[in-house]
Structures are given as structure tokens and as C-alpha cells.
N, C-alpha and C positions, 0 to 999 in steps of 0.2 A: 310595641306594647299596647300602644290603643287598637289597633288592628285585634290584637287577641281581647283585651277586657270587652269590645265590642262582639266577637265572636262570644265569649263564657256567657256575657245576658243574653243574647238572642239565644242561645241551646236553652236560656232556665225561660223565654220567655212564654212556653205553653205550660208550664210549670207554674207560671204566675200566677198566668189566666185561668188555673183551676182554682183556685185561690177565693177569686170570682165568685163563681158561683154558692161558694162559701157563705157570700155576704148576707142571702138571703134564706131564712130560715125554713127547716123542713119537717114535712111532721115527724122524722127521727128524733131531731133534736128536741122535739117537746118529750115521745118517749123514749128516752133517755133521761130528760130530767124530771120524770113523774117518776119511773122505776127508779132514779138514784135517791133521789131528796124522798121518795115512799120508804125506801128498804131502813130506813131513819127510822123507824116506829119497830122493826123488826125487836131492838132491842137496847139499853138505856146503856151499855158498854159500845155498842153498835155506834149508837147517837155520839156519845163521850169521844169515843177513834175521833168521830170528822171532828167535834169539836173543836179538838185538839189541831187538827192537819189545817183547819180554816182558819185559824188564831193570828193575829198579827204577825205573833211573835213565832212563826211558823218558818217567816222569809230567814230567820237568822238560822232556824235547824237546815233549810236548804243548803245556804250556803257553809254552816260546819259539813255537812257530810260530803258536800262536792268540794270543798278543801281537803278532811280529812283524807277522800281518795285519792287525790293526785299526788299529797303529801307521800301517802304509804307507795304509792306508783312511783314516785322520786328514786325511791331505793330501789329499786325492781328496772327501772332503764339503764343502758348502758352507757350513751353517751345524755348526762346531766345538764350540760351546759346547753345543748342542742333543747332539753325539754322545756328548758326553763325559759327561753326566745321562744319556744314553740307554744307555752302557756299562756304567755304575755302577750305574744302577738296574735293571740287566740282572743283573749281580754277585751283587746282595742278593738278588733272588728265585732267582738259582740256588743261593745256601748256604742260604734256604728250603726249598726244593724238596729238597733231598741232606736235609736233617733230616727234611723230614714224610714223604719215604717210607722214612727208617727207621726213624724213628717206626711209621707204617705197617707195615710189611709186617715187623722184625722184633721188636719189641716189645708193638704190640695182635694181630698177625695171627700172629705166632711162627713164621716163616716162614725155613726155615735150609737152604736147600738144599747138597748137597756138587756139587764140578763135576764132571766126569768124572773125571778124573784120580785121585779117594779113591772112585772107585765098581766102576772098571776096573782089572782088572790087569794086562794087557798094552795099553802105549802107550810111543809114543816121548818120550821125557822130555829136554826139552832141558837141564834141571838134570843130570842125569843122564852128557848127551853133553858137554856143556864144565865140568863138573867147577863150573859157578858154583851156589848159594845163592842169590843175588839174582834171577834169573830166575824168573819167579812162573809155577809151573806148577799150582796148582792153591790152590781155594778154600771154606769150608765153610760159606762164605757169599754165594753165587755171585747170588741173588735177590734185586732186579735189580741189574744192571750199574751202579755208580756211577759206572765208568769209560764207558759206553757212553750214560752219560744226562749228565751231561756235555759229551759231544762234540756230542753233537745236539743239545741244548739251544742251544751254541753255535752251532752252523750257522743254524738255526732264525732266533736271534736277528741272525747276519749276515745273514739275507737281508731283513730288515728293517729294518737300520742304514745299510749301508755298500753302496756299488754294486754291481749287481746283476755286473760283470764280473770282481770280487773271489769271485765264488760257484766258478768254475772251479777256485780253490786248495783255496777251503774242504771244498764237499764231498768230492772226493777224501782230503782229509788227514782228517775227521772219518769216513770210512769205515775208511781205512785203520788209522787207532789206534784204533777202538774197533772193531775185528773181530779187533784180531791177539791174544786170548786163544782164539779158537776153535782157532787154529794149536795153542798150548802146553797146552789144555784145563782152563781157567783157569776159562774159562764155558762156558756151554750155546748154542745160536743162540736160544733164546725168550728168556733173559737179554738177551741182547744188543735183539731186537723187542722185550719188553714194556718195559727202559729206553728207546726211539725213542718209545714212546706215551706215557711219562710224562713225556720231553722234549715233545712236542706240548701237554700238556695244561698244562704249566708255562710253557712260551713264549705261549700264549694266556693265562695269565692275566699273566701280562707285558705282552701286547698291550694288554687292557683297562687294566688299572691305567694305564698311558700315555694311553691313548685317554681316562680318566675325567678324569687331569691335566690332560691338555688342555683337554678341554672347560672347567674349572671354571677353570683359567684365562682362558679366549675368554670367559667370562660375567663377569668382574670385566672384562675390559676393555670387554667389550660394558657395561656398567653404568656407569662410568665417561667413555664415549661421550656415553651416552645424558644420563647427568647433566650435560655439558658441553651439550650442543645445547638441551635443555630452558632452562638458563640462559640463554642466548645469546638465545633465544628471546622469553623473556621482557621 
């Protein structure tokens, strides 16, 4: 088994390493967050949306809609028992994942990035325009997006749980909440990319760990078989 977890990092480790160059900002990412946090002024329903999507209480709509899905997907698999180990043990390696790369990137790597918003001085601040506190416009620890790896992570692992016609919800809502800090400038757009690779790299090793289960299951029962027929045999 070590033999292979060491083969799965080394295939994800140029995967990493794009990651990388992530760290350091480019002039895409500045426009991007002029044309998003600009398009703000477009229109006071416009501004009202991100408001909303930037709100504290934003993180609890996340998590109703990606419960509600999996809930409604419950009914829709055929074997249940199998989804519901598969949800859970989907669960554990994402509060893995959220620890080792902060572990990672700000403890061994010391990696602190500010988002736009503490770097710029002229931007539209949606704190600012509705007079709320709670609306998270900016962050001094933007690298990567927790919120953006997360969401992918999720999708990732919906598309390999639950029917593929449930992907129509998911990915649109796993875009939509983890891009609308680009709006408030909250984050950077390579925050938001290089958490999609470290959801990629965490979903694969989810993948395997399952796939290893499996197997070493199919070999007890294969054993098991096999020891019955021998008997019988005899």
C-alpha cells in the first residue's frame, strides 16, 4: 500500500507544482478584480446579488444546497448504504485536506497573502455601500481559497457519487459560491484556480483510498470463495 500512496503523489506531483506559480500574482488577476468588483456599479440589484453571496451567513446557504443535493441524490442511488460510507468518507478526507494545506502553505510555506481589497485603494466596497460588517470584503489570508476548495472538492466528489444528471445543479452552484469573493475582492482569481487543483489532487486521493477499500475487500471475499470450493471439493 505504501508502494502505491507513494506512486498517487508523485503522478499529482507536477500538479502541485502548478499550484506554484499560482502564488504569485499576475496582471490577469488584478483585471479580473477591476472588471468584477467594477461591474458593481453596473447596477444597485447587481451590487444587492454579491451582497448577498459575500454575507457571512452565506457559508450556511453553501452548505444547505450541497446537503439538499445529496439528500435528493439519496433517493436516486441504488445501493444507499454504499453512498452514505461514500459521503462520509468523502467528509473526512475533505477536513484532511482543509488542515494539510494549512498546514502547508501557511505554517511550513508561510504563505499570507492580502486580497485585493488591503492592497488597493480605490474599490467598490460592498461593506461600505450597505452599511453591513458581515459582508467579507477582504482577506490577509487569501492563499488558497478554503472556500473555493471546498466547493470543488465537492463537485469533484458528486461526480463520482451520485448520478451524473444531479451534476447540472452542482456545478453551476459550486461555481457560483466559490467565485463570488472575486466580485467583493475577497480573493484573487489564482486563489480561487490553485484551490480547483488542490480540490483535484484531494478528490484523487479520495478516489484511491475507495478504490484500495474495495479491492481488499473483493480479496476477503474472493478468499473466502475460494476456501468454500476447495472444501466442497474435497
Amino acid at each position: 500500500m505504501m508502494r502505491s500512496f507513494k506512486t498517487l503523489f508523485l503522478s499529482q506531483y507536477k500538479i502541485l507544482l502548478i499550484i506554484f506559480l499560482f502564488v504569485k500574482l499576475t496582471p490577469l488577476d488584478k483585471w479580473v478584480f477591476e472588471v468584477c468588483n467594477g461591474s458593481l456599479a453596473l447596477s444597485s440589484t447587481w451590487a444587492g446579488f454579491w451582497a448577498i453571496m459575500n454575507h457571512q451567513g452565506e457559508r450556511l446557504l453553501n452548505i444547505a444546497v450541497m446537503l439538499i443535493i445529496n439528500f435528493i441524490a439519496y433517493f436516486q442511488v441504488e445501493n444507499k448504504k454504499a453512498y452514505i460510507k461514500r459521503f462520509f468518507g468523502a467528509l473526512l478526507i475533505l477536513e484532511i485536506g482543509i488542515a494539510v494545506n494549512y498546514l502547508l502553505f501557511q505554517k511550513v510555506l508561510n504563505i499570507y497573502r492580502s486580497s485585493p481589497t488591503l492592497i488597493y485603494d480605490k474599490f467598490i466596497s460592498l461593506q461600505a455601500i450597505y452599511g453591513n460588517p458581515y459582508i467579507k470584503v477582504y482577506s490577509s489570508n487569501s492563499f488558497p481559497s478554503g472556500h473555493a476548495f471546498t466547493l470543488m472538492f465537492w463537485a469533484l466528489i458528486c461526480y463520482r457519487i451520485i448520478p451524473r444528471k444531479f451534476m447540472y445543479a452542482v456545478v453551476p452552484a459550486a461555481i457560483l459560491f466559490s467565485t463570488n469573493r472575486l466580485f467583493s475582492g475577497g480573493h484573487w482569481l489564482s486563489d480561487i484556480i490553485a484551490s480547483y487543483i488542490l480540490a483535484k489532487i484531494w478528490s484523487d486521493v479520495y478516489t484511491y483510498i475507495r478504490q484500495y477499500l474495495f479491492m481488499k475487500e473483493f480479496a476477503k471475499i474472493h478468499t473466502k470463495v475460494s476456501d468454500k470450493l476447495i472444501k466442497k471439493s474435497r
